[in-house]
LOKE-663726 format. One record per residue (C-alpha): z negated, x negated, y negated. Coordinates in steps of 0.05 Angstrom, whole numbers, plus 5000, padded with zeros to 4 digits. Each point is the difference from the previous one (the first is absolute). Layout:
// residues N
ZXY/...
END
This chain:
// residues 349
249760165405/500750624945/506950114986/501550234920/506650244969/501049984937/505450294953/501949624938/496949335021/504649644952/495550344938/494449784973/495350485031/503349775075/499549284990/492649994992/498950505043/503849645056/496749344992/493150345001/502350335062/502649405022/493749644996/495650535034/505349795064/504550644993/506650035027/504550154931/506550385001/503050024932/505350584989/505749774949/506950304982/505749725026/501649514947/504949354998/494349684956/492850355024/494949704944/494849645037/497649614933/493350235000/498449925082/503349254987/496149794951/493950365036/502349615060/500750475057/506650335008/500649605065/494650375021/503050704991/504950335049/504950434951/502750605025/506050414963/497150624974/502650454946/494650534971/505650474990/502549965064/496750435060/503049725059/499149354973/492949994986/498650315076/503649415021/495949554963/493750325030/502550005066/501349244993/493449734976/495650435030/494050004953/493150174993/499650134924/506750214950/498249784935/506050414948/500349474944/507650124990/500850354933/504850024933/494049864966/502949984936/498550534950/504949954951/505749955041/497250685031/501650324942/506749724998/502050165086/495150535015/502850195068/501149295018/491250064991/499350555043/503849735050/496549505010/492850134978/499150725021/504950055063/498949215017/493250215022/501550585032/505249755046/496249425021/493350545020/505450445036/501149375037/494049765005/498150725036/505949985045/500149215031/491750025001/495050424962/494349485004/502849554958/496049954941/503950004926/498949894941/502850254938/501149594932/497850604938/499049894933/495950064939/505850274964/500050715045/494250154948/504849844938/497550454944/492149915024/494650554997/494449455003/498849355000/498449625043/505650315045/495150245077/504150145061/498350744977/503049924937/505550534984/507249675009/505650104937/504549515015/504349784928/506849725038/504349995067/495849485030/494150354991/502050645023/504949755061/493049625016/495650615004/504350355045/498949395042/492949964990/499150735025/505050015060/495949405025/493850454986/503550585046/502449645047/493049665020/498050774999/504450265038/501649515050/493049655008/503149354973/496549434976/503250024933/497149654946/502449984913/497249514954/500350194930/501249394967/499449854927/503949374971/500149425041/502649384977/500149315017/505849344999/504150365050/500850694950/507150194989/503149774940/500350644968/493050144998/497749894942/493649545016/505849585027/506150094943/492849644951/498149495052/507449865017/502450064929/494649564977/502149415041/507150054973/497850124924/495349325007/507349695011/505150364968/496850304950/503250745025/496050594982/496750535046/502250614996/494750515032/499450854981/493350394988/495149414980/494850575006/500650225071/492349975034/501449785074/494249755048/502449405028/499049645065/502049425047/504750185052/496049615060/493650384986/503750725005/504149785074/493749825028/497250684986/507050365022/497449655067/493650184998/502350735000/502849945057/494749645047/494650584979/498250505050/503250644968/506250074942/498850144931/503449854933/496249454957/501149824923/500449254988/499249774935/495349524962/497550404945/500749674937/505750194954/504549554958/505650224956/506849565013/499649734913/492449745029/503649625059/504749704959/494049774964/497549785056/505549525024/501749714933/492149814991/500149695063/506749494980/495549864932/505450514965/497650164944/503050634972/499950624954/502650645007/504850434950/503650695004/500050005074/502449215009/495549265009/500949464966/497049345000/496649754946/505949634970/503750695000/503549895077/501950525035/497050185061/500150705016/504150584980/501150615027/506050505012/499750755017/504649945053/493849735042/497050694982/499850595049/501450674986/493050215022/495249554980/494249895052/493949784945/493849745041/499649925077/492349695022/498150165075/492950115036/500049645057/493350235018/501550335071/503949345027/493749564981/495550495022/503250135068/505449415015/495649534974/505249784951/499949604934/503949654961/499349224992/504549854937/499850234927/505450094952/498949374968/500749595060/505750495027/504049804920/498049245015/502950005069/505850394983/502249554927/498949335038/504350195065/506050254948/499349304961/500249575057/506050455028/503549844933/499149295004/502749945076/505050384988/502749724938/499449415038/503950165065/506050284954/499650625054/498050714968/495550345039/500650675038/496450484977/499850755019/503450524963/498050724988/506750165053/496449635052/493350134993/499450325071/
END
C-alpha cells in the first residue's frame, strides 16, 4: 500500500486530493496545525476524514515537519499547504513568505535528510506569471509575478526546480491556473458569487465583489488533483501547467450564475440589478489589489500530451455545482439554527 502525505488537507485542494488518493487504496496522512478546532468541513461532507491519519505539522516549523516525515513514512509529499490568499499578501507579506517560499523549502530539506526517494510535489501558480508576456501562459513563459503570493511562490517553484537538480530528487511543480469547485474558500471570488447568491435569493443582501473585469481561466478542483498525481506516478519529474483554456471574466460569471437561478438582470456603473431595479451586485475597491493581475489563460498542452491528462468539467457545470451546493448549505443551515465553520484567510494552512 502507497503511503501519501499531504500538507494542508483541510483546503480545498487536500480534500479532493485525499479522497482521490483514498480511492486509488493509498495510505493518507494529513498534516494540520495544532488547532483546538482543526476544520475538517470539507473531508466531512466528502465523507472520509475517518479515513485519514492526521499528523501535527507546522510548515514553518523545521523540526516539526521532519517529525511528521519520520512518522508517516511516505512514498509521495504532496505541499498543498499555502496562504493562498492574495490580498491578504499584500496586507502580511512576511507572514507569505514564510509560509509559501520557506514552507517548501523546509519540507525538501527534510524530505532530503529522512529519505531522498520520496517523491514531492509542489503546489505553483498561475499568478508567478502576473503581468503576462503572452497568452496563453506555456511552462516557458517568462514569470513577473504582481503580489507576495506570487513572488513568495516562485521562489518555491524554483527551489523545487534546484533541488530535483541538485539532489536527483523526484520533485515535481504543477502550475496551476484557477481551480474552483463547492469546496473553494469563501474568499475566492467564484465562491463570495455562488455563496453570496444563495444568501441574496433570501435576504435580499447584496454582493459585493472588486474588478468585474479580471480574465481568469477557470477549472474544477477534482480534475487538477488528479493530474498533481499523475505527476508523480510518471517515470521522470517535470513541471506541468494545468489549466482548461477558455477565459471568462468574473462580471461574465456573475452572469453566469444569475442566468442559471432565471435572474434576470441588468448592469449599471459597475453594479446589477434586476429588472425591477434590485440590487444584486456592487462592488467596492477595497476588494481591489494594488497590482492588478488582468488575464491569466494556461496551455495545458504538455500534461495532455505526456500525462495523459484532461479535464472532464467546464465552467458552466463547475458554476452549476458550485451555486446549488451553497443553496442547499443555506437551507440546512438556516434550518439547524447552527452557523457553519468556515475557513478564514488566518487559517488557511
Amino acid at each position: 500500500m502507497k503511503r501519501a502525505l499531504i500538507t494542508g488537507i483541510t483546503g480545498q485542494d487536500g480534500a479532493y486530493l485525499a479522497k482521490l488518493l483514498l480511492e486509488k487504496g493509498y495510505k493518507v496522512f494529513g498534516g494540520q496545525r495544532r488547532s483546538t478546532s482543526p476544520k475538517h468541513w470539507r473531508l466531512d461532507e466528502m465523507g472520509i476524514t475517518d479515513q485519514i491519519e492526521f499528523v501535527e505539522l507546522d510548515v514553518i516549523d523545521q523540526a516539526n515537519i521532519r517529525r511528521a516525515i519520520e512518522e508517516s513514512q511516505p512514498d509521495e509529499v504532496y505541499n498543498l499547504a499555502a496562504q493562498s490568499f492574495v490580498w491578504l499578501s499584500f496586507k502580511q507579506p512576511e507572514l507569505a513568505t514564510l509560509i509559501d517560499a520557506m514552507g517548501p523549502l523546509r519540507i525538501l530539506e527534510s524530505i532530503r535528510q529522512v529519505n531522498p526517494k520520496i517523491k514531492f510535489y509542489q503546489a505553483s501558480t498561475s499568478e508567478m506569471y502576473g503581468k503576462v508576456f503572452e497568452t496563453p501562459q506555456k511552462e516557458t513563459t517568462k514569470f513577473w509575478p504582481r503580489s507576495p503570493y506570487g513572488v513568495a511562490k516562485l521562489y518555491a517553484h524554483h527551489i523545487t526546480i534546484n533541488y530535483r537538480e541538485a539532489y536527483d530528487m523526484f520533485a515535481c511543480c504543477g502550475l496551476l491556473f484557477n481551480h474552483e469547485s463547492p469546496h473553494r474558500g469563501e474568499d475566492f471570488v467564484t465562491r463570495k458569487i455562488s455563496k453570496g447568491l444563495a444568501h441574496w435569493l433570501q435576504e435580499g443582501r447584496p454582493i459585493v465583489l472588486g474588478n468585474l473585469n479580471a480574465k481568469r481561466d477557470w477549472g474544477h478542483a477534482e480534475d487538477f488533483v488528479r493530474g498533481m498525481w499523475q505527476m508523480l506516478q510518471h517515470d521522470k519529474p517535470d513541471d506541468y501547467i494545468l489549466a482548461t483554456g477558455e477565459i471568462h471574466t468574473v462580471k461574465e460569471f456573475a452572469d453566469m450564475a444569475l442566468d442559471y437561478k432565471d435572474i434576470k438582470h441588468y448592469w449599471k456603473d459597475g453594479q446589477c440589478f434586476t429588472e425591477g431595479n434590485e440590487l444584486i451586485i456592487t462592488t467596492d475597491k477595497k476588494h481591489l489589489r494594488p497590482a492588478e493581475v488582468d488575464v491569466l489563460q494556461g496551455d495545458a498542452s504538455k500534461a495532455r500530451e505526456v500525462l495523459g491528462w484532461e479535464h472532464k468539467h467546464n465552467v458552466e457545470s463547475l458554476m452549476k455545482g458550485m451555486v446549488d451546493a451553497d443553496v442547499k448549505r443555506y437551507c440546512s443551515d438556516s434550518q439547524s439554527g447552527v452557523p457553519r465553520l468556515w475557513d478564514a484567510p488566518e487559517n488557511c494552512i
